[in-house]
Kinemage of the C-alpha trace (Angstrom):
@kinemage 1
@onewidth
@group {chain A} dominant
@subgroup {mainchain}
@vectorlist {calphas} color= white
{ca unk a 1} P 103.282 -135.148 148.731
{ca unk a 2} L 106.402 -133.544 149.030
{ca unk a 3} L 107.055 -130.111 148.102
{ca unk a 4} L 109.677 -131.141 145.881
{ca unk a 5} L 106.488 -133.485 144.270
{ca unk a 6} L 104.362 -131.175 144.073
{ca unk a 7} L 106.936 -128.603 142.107
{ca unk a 8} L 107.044 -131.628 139.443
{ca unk a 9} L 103.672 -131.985 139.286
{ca unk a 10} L 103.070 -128.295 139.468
{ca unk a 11} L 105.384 -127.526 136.360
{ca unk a 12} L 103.485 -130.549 134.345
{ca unk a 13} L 100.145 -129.224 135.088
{ca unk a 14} L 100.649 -125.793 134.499
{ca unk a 15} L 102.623 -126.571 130.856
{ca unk a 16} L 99.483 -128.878 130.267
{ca unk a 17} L 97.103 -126.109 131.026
{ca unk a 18} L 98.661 -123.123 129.301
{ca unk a 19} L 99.038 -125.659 125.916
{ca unk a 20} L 95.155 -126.702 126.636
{ca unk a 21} L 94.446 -122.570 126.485
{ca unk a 22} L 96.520 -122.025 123.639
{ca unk a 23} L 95.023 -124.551 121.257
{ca unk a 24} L 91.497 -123.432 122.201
{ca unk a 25} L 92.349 -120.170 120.376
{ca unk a 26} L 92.903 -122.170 117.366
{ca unk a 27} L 96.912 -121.977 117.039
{ca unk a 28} L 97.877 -124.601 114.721
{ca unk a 29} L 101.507 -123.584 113.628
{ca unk a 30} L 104.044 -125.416 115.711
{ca unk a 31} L 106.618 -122.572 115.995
{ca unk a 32} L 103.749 -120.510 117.079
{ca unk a 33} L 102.445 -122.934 119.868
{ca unk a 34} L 105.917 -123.257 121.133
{ca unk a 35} L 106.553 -119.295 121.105
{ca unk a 36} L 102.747 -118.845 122.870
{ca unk a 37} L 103.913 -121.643 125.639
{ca unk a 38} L 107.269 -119.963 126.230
{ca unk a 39} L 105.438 -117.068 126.969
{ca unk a 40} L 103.889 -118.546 130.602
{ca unk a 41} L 106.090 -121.304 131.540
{ca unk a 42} L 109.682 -119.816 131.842
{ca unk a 43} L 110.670 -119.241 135.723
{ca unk a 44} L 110.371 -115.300 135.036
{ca unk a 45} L 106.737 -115.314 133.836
{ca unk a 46} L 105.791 -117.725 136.548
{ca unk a 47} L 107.340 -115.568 139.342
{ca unk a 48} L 106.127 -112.805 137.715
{ca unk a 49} L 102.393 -114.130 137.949
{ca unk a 50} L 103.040 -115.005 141.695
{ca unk a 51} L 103.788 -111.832 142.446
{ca unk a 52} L 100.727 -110.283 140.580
{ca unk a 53} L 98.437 -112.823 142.909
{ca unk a 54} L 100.249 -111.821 145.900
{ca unk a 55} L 100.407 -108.005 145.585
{ca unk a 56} L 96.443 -107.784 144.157
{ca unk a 57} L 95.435 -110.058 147.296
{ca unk a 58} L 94.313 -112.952 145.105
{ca unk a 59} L 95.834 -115.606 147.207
{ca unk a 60} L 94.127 -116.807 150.948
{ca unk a 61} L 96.357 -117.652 154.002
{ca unk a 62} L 96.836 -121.294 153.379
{ca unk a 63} L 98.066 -120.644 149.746
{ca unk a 64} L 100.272 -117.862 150.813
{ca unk a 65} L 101.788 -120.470 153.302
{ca unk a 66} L 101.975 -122.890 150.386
{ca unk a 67} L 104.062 -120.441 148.475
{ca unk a 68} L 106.591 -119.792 151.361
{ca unk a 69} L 107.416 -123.048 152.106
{ca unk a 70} L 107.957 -124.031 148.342
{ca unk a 71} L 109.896 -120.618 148.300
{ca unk a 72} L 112.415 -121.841 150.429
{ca unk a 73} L 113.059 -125.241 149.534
{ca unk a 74} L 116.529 -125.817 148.479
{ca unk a 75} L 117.135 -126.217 144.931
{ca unk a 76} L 119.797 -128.973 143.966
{ca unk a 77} L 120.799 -126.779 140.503
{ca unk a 78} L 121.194 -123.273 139.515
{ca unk a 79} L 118.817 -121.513 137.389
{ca unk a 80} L 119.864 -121.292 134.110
{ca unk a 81} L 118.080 -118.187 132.378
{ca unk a 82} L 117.334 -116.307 135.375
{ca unk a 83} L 118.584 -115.371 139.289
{ca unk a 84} L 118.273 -117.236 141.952
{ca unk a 85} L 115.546 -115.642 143.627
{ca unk a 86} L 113.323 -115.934 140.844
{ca unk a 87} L 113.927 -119.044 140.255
{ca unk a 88} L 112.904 -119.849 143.593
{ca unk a 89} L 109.153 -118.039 143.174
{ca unk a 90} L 108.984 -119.830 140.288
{ca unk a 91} L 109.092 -122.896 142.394
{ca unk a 92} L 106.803 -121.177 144.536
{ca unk a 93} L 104.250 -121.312 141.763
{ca unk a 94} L 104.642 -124.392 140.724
{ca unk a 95} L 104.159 -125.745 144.138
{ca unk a 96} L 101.095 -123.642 144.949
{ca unk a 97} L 99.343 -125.125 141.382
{ca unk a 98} L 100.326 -128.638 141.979
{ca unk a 99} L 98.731 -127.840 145.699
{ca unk a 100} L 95.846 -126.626 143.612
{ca unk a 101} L 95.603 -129.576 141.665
{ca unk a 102} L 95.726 -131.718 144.301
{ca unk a 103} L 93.239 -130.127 146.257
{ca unk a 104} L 90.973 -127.599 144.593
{ca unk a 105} L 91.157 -127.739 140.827
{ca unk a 106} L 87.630 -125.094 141.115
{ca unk a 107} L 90.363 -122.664 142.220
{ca unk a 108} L 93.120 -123.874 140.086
{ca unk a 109} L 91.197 -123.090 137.429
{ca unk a 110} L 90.223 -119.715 139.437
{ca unk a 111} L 93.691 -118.878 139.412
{ca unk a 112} L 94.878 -120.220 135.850
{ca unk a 113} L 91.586 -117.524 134.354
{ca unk a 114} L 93.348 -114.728 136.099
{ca unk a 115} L 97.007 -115.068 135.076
{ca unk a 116} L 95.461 -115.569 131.118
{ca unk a 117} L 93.338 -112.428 131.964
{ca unk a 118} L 96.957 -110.286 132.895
């Protein structure tokens, strides 16, 4: 896959994943499950997790070279609620998990336990 593919299919998986979490802790109000998903999937909580798993170490070589080269793709639009450079470790992120789910969901899920756990 592309990196541009796996961005898409990293955003979709990690939206799918943090709505999975937040209906196992029995939120049933549909303002409230919107407000609890906002709270992981905008580009400034995601780059802010990918910078918690690279400064505590949690990442291994091939993942940290996953998240440079998504990094630097070029982005066709301009961030709308945030600056350009975190929008682009937001793409980061969502490259590395649809990597993840492609690959190694065991440490997808790894990696999903740790960001709830922050």
């Amino acid at each position: 896959m592309s990196l541009y593919q796996l961005s898409f299919l990293g955003d979709a998986v990690f939206e799918l994943m943090v709505r999975e979490y937040i209906i196992s802790k029995n939120v049933v109000k549909l303002k409230d499950l919107q407000e609890l998903t906002l709270d992981f999937v905008t580009a400034k909580k995601q780059a802010h997790f990918l910078d918690d798993l690279v400064k505590n170490d949690f990442l291994n070589e091939g993942e940290l070279d996953i998240v440079r080269r998504g990094r630097n793709i070029k982005t066709h639009k301009s961030p709308k609620n945030c600056d350009m450079i975190t929008y682009k470790y937001a793409t980061a992120f969502e490259v590395l998990v649809g990597y993840l789910y492609n690959n190694d969901k065991k440490r997808l899920n790894e990696m999903f336990n740790y960001i709830i756990n922050l």
